[in-house]
C-alpha positions as CSV (number, residue, x, y, z in Angstrom):
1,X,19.1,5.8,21.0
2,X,21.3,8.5,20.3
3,X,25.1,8.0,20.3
4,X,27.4,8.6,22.8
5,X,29.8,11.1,20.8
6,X,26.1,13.3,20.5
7,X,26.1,13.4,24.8
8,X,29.5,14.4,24.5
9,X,29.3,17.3,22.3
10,X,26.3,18.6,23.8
11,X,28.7,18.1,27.2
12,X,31.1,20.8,25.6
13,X,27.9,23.2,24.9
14,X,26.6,23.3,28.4
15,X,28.8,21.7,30.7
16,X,29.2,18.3,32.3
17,X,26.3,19.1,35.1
18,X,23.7,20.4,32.7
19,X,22.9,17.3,30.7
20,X,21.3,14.5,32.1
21,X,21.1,10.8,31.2
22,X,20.4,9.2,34.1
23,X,17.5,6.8,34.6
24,X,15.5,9.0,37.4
25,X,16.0,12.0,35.2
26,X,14.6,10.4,32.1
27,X,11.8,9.3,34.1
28,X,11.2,12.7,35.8
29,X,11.0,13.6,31.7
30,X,9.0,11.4,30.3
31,X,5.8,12.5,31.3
32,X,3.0,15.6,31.6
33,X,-0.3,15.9,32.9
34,X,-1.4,13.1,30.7
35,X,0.7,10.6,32.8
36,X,1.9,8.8,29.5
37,X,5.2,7.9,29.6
38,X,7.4,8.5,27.0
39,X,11.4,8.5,27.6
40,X,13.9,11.3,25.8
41,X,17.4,9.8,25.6
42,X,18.7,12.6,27.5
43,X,18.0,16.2,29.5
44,X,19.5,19.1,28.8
45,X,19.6,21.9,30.6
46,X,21.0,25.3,29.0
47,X,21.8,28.4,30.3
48,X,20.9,31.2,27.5
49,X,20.0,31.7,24.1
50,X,23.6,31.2,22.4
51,X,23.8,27.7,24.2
52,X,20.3,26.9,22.7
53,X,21.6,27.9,19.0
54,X,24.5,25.5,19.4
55,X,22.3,23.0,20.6
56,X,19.9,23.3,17.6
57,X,22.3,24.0,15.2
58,X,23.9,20.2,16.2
59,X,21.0,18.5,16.1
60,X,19.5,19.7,13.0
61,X,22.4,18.8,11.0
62,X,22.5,15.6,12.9
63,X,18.9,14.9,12.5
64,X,18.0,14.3,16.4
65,X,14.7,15.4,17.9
66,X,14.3,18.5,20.4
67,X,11.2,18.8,22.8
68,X,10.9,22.2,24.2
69,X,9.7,22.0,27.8
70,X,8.5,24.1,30.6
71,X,7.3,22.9,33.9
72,X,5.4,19.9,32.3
73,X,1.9,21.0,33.2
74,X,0.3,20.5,29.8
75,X,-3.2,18.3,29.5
76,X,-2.7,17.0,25.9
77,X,1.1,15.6,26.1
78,X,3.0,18.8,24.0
79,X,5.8,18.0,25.5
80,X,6.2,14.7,25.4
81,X,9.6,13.3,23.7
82,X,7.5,10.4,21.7
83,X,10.2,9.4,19.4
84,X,12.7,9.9,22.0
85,X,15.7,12.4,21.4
86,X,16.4,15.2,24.0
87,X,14.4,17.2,26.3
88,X,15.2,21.0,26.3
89,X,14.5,21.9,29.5
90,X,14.3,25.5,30.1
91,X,13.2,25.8,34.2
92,X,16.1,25.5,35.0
93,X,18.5,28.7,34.1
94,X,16.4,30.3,31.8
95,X,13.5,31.5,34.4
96,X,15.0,35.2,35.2
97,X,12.5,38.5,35.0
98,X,14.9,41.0,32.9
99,X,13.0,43.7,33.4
100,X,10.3,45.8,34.3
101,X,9.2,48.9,32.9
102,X,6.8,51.1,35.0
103,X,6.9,53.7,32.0
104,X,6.1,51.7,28.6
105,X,4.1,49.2,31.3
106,X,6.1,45.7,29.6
107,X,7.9,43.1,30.9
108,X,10.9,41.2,29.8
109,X,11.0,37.9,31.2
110,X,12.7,34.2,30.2
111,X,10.4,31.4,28.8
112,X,11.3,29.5,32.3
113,X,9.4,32.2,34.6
114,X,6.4,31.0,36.6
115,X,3.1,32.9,35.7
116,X,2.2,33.0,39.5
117,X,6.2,34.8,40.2
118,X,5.5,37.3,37.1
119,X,2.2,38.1,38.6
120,X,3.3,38.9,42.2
121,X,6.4,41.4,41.0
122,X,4.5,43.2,38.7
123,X,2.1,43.9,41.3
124,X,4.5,45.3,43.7
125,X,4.9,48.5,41.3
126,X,1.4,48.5,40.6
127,X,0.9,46.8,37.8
128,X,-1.1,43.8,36.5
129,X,-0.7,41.0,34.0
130,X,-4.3,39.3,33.8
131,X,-3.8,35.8,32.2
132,X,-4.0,33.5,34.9
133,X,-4.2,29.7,34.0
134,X,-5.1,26.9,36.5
135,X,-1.7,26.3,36.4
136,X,-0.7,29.7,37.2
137,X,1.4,28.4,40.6
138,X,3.8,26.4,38.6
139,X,3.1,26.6,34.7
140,X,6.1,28.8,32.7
141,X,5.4,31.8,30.7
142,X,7.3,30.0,27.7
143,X,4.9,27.1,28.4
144,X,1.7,30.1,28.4
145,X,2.8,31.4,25.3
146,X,3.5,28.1,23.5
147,X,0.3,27.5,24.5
148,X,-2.1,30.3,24.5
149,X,-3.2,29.9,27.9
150,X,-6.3,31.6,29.0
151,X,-7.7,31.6,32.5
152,X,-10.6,32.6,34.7
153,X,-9.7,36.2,33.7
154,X,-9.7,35.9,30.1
155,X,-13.8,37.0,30.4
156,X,-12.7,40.7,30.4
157,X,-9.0,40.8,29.5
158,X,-8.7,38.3,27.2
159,X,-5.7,35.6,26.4
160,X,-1.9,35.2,26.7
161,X,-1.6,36.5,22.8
162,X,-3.3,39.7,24.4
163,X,-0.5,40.3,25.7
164,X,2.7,39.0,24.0
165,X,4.5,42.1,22.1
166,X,7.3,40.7,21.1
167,X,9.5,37.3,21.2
168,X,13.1,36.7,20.8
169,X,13.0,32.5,19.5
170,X,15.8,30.3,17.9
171,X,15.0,28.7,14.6
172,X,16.2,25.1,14.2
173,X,18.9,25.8,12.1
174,X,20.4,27.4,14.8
175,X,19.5,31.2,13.6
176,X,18.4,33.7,16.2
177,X,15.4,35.8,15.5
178,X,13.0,38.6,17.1
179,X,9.5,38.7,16.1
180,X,7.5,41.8,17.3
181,X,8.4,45.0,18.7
182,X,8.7,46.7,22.0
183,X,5.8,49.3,20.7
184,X,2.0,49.3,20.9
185,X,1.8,49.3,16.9
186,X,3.7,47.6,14.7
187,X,2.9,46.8,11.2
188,X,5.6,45.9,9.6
189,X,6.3,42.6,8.1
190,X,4.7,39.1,8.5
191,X,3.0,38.7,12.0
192,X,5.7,35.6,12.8
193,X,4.7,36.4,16.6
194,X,1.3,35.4,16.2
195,X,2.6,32.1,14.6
196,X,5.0,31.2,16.9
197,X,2.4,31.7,20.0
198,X,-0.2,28.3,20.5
199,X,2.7,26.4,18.0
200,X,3.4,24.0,20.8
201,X,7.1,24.1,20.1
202,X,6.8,22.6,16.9
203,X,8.1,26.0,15.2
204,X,10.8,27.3,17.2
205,X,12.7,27.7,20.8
206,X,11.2,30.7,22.4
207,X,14.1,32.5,24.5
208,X,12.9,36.0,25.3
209,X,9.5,37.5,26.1
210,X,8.0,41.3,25.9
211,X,4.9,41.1,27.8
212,X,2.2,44.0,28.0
213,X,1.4,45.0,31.4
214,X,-2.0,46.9,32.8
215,X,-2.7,49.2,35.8
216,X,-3.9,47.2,39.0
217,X,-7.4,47.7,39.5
218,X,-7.8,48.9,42.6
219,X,-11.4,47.2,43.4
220,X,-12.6,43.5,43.4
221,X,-15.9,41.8,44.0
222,X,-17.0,38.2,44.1
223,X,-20.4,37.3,42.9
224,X,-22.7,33.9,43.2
225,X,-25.3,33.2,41.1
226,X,-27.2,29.8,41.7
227,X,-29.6,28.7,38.9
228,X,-32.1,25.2,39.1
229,X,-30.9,24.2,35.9
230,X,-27.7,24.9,33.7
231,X,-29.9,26.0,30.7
232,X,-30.9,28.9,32.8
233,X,-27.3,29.5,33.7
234,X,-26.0,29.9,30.1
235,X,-28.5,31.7,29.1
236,X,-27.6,34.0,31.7
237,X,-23.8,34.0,30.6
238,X,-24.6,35.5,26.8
239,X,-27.5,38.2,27.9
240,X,-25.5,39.5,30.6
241,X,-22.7,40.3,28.5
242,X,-24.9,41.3,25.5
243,X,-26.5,43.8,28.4
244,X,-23.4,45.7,29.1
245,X,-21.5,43.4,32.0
246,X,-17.9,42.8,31.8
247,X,-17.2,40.6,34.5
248,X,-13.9,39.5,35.1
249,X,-14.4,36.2,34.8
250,X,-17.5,34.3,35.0
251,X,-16.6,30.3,35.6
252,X,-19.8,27.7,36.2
253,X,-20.5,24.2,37.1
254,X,-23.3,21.8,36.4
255,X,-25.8,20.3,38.4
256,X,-23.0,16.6,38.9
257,X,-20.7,19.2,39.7
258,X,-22.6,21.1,42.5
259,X,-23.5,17.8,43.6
260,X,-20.0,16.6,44.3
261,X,-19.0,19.7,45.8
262,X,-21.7,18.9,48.1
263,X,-21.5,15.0,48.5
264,X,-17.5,15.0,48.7
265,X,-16.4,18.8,50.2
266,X,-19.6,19.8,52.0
267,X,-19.7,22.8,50.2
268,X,-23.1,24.7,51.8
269,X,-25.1,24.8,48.7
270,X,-28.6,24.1,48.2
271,X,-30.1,20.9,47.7
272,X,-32.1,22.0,44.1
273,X,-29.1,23.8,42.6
274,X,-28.7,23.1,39.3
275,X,-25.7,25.0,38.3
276,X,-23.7,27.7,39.6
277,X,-21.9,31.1,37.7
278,X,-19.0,32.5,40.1
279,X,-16.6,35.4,39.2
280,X,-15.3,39.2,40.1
281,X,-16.0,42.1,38.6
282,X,-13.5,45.0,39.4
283,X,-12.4,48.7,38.6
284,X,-11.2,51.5,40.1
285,X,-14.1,53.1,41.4
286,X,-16.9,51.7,43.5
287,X,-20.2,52.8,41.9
288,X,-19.0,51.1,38.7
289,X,-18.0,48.1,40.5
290,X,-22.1,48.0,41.5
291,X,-23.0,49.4,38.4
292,X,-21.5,46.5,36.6
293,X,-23.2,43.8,39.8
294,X,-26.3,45.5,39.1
295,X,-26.6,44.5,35.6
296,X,-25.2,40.9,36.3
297,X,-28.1,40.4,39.1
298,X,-31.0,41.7,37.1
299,X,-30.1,39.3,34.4
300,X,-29.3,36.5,35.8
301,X,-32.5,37.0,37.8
302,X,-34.4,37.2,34.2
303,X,-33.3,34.1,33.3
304,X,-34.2,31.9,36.1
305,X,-30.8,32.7,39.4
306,X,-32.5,31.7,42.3
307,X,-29.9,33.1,44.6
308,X,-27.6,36.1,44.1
309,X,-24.9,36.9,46.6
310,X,-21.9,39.5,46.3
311,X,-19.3,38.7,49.1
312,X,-18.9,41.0,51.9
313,X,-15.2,40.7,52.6
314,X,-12.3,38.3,51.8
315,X,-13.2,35.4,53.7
316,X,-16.6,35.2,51.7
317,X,-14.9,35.8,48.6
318,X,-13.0,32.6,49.1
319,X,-15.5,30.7,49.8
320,X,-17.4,31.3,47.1
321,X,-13.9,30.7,45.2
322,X,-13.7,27.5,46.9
323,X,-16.3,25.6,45.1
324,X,-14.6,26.3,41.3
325,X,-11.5,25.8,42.7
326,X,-12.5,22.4,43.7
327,X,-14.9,21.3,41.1
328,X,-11.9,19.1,39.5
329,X,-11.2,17.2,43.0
330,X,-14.9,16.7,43.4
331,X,-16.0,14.5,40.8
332,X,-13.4,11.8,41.4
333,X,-16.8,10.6,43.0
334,X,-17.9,9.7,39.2
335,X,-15.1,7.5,38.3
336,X,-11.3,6.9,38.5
337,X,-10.1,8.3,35.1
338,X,-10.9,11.7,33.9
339,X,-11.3,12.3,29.9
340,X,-10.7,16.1,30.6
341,X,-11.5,18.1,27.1
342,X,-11.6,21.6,26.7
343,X,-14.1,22.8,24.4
344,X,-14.9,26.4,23.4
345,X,-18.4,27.4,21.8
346,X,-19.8,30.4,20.9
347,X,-20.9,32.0,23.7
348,X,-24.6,31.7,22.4
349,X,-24.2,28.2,21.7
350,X,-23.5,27.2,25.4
351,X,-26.9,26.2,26.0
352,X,-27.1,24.2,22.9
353,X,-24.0,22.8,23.2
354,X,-24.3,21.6,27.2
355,X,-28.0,20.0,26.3
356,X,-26.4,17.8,23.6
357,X,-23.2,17.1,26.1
358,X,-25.8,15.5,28.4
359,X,-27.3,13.8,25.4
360,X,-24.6,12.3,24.4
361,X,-23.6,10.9,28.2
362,X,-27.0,9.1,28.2
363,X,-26.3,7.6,25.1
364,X,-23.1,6.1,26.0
365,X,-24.0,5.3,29.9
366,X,-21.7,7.4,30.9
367,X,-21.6,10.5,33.6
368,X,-19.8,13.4,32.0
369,X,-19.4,16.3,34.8
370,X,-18.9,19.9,33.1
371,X,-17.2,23.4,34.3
372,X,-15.5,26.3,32.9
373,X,-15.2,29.4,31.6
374,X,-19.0,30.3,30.4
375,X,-17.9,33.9,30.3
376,X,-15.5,32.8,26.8
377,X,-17.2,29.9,26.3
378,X,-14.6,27.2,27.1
379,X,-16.0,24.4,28.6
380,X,-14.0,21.9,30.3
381,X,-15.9,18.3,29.6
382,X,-15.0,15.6,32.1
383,X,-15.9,12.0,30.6
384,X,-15.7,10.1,34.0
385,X,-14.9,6.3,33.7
386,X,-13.5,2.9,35.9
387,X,-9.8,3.2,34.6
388,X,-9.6,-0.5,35.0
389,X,-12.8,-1.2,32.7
390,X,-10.8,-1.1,29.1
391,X,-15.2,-1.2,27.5
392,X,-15.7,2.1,29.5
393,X,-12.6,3.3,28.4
394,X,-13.5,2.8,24.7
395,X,-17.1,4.3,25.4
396,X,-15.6,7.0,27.0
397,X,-13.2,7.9,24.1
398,X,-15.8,7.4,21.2
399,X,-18.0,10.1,23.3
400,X,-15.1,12.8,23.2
401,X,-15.2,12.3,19.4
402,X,-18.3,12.6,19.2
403,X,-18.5,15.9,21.5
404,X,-15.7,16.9,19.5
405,X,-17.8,16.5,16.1
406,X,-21.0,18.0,17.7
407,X,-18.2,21.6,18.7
408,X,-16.6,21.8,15.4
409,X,-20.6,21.6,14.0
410,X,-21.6,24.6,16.6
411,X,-18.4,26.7,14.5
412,X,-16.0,26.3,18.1
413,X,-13.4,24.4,18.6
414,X,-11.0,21.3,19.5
415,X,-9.3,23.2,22.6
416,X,-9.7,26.3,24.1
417,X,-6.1,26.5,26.3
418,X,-4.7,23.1,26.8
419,X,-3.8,22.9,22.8
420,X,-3.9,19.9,20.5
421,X,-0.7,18.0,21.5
422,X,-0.2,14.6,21.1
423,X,-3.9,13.4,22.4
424,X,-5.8,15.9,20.2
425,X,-3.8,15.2,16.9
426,X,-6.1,12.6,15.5
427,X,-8.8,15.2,15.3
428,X,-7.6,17.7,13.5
429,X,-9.0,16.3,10.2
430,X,-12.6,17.4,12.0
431,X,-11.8,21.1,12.5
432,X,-9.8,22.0,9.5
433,X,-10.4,21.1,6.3
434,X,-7.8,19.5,3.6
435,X,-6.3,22.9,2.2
436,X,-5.8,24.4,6.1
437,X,-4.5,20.8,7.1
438,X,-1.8,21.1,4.0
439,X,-0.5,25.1,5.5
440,X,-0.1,23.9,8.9
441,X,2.1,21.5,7.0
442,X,4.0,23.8,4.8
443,X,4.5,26.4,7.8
444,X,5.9,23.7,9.8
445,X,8.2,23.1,7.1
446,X,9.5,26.1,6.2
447,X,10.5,26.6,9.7
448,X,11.6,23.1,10.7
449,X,12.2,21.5,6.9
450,X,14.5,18.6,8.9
451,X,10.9,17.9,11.1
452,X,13.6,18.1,14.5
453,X,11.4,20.4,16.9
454,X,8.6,18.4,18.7
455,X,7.9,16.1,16.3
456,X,4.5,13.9,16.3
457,X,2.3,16.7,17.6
458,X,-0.7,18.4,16.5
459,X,-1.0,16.1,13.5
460,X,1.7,18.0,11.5
């Protein structure tokens, strides 16, 4: 617990009405997307960055844990307060688009902005910023960046670190720095952008973005491809790319998946398919747009697509949308709890990697439904079990190692967007070896010596 004459200097920082105590605010805090529960000893809500370098400032000297948090939305419990200490809340004030600038084509925007709210103002001048994570309706851009968030689009136009020019970021000690420039080149000096983005708020506060914007493109087409098997369907996923296609995104599902969509939405899909690739392709001109369809048709059609269908207007377009959208509601049909990991592979190795999956959810008696993004080989793995059978639970949890052993061995990785957290931490010592385990350590430290800044995650 933290002492009362702590609440009351952080009173005089922000104000009576911006820190929070309260049991239904601690509550409303304690938890992400994980649903574990773990209760901060108060909220606080500031208003800019010089109220943040008080705040930090404070607590480092006085030892007391800081969680950075956005909207909350995170899979792996990064901003969870596990050792108690205060929330940072930054939805609150600090959610304010600064600026747009139709002539360098960047945005300026507060770590407390909604993706989706971003997305809809650039657009209005013409301009386009592609990451767009599940999450995009309510997830922050400080949350994005924190995290590296990808999205369907990240196929063709890649991640949120794509796009981050420049951050301004409060150190613990209270100190106030910008790392990054406002230019398309800069090479000057240590890349401390780079580290500060996917650090989970374990480095730093970040107060102040510089985003990169595109053009709009002015065209977009929707495209099905159903396959009998999934083997067919990644194989699809790398040849098509290695033939010249640059979809926009390219997301499957699996043969459980396609079944729930059918069994619990009534999605009209065939009875035999076996897996399903969805996405858009777009541009500015039309015969490119079919240029680029061309190439994904022919190939998916070389490597065993059944079906190929391009959607004739809107309304089609969603509902081919409709069935990725949903794959997540669907397979509630496999179990009450979801293990929900999200590996990334090679793009090659998706066949490989999906056949040993399966192997692995035989072994262990177990149905383990998988979707994602084929076309950057993030695959979201769905270990489905009774959440009131503690055995399946077990099982279910020494399969995600074991997925998790049988990634790191194909050269991908622990997460592709949701991060390492809190729930992730414990496998670490399977991706990185000793000597990269010890930097993490000694980065960590020479930003946060005192260990105040979201302690407890990412196994540092």
């Amino acid at each position: 617990m933290i002492d009362k004459k702590h609440i009351e200097y952080l009173k005089n920082i922000v104000g009576e009405d911006d820190i929070k105590t309260d049991k239904i605010h601690l509550r409303a805090y304690s938890y992400d997307a994980t649903r574990e529960h773990f209760y901060p000893d108060a909220v606080v809500f500031p208003e800019n960055e010089e109220e943040i370098s008080k705040i930090l400032k404070y607590c480092n000297e006085e030892k007391i844990a800081i969680i950075p948090r956005g909207a909350g939305s995170g899979f792996t419990g990064g901003a969870l307060p596990v050792n108690g200490g205060i929330v940072l809340a930054l939805e609150k004030h600090m959610n304010k688009i600064l600026e747009i600038d139709e002539k360098d084509m960047v945005a300026v925007v507060q770590p407390g902005v909604v993706n989706r709210k971003l997305q809809e103002e650039v657009e209005k001048k013409g301009l386009f910023y592609p990451p767009d994570p599940a999450s995009m309706d309510y997830s922050t851009i400080g949350g994005n960046v924190s995290e590296n968030a990808g999205g369907m689009r990240a196929a063709k136009y890649g991640l949120t670190k794509d796009y981050v020019m420049s951050l301004k970021a409060v150190l613990p000690n209270g100190d106030i720095i910008r790392a990054g420039k406002r230019t398309i080149k800069d090479v000057a000096g240590y890349n401390i952008a780079g580290i500060l983005i996917a650090s989970e708020g374990t480095l730093a506060v970040i107060t102040e973005i510089t985003l990169k914007l595109l053009p709009k493109p002015k065209i977009k087409k929707t495209y099905m491809g159903i396959f009998k098997n999934v083997e067919d369907a990644m194989n699809a996923v790398y040849k098509s790319l290695a033939s010249g296609a640059m979809p926009v995104a390219m997301e499957f599902m699996d043969s459980l998946v396609v079944k729930a969509l059918r069994e619990k939405l009534g999605v009209d899909l065939p009875e035999w398919a076996g897996a399903l690739l969805i996405g858009d392709v777009d541009g500015n001109v039309e015969e490119e747009i079919n240029y680029q369809l061309g190439i994904l048709e022919n190939s998916f059609r070389e490597n065993g697509c059944k079906e190929f269908k391009v959607a004739k207007d809107e309304k089609e377009a969603n509902e081919i949308w409709f069935a990725r959208r949903n794959a997540s509601q669907s397979i509630t049909i496999y179990g009450s709890k979801k293990i929900n990991e999200d590996i990334s592979v090679p793009r090659s190795r998706l066949p490989d990697a999906l056949r040993e999956i399966n192997n692995i959810s035989k072994k262990y008696g177990l149905v383990v439904p998988c979707f994602g993004h084929a076309g950057d080989g993030n695959i979201h793995v769905n270990v489905m079990v009774d959440k009131n059978n503690e055995e399946e639970i077990k099982k279910g949890y020494k399969a995600v190692e074991e997925i998790f052993k049988l990634v790191v061995d194909m050269g991908g990785t622990l997460s592709g967007e949701h991060g390492i957290g809190l729930s992730k931490a414990p496998f670490m010592k399977l991706a990185f070896n000793e000597a990269e385990l010890n930097l993490f350590k000694r980065i960590k430290e020479a930003f946060d010596p005192n260990g105040i800044l979201n302690p407890g995650k990412m196994g540092i």
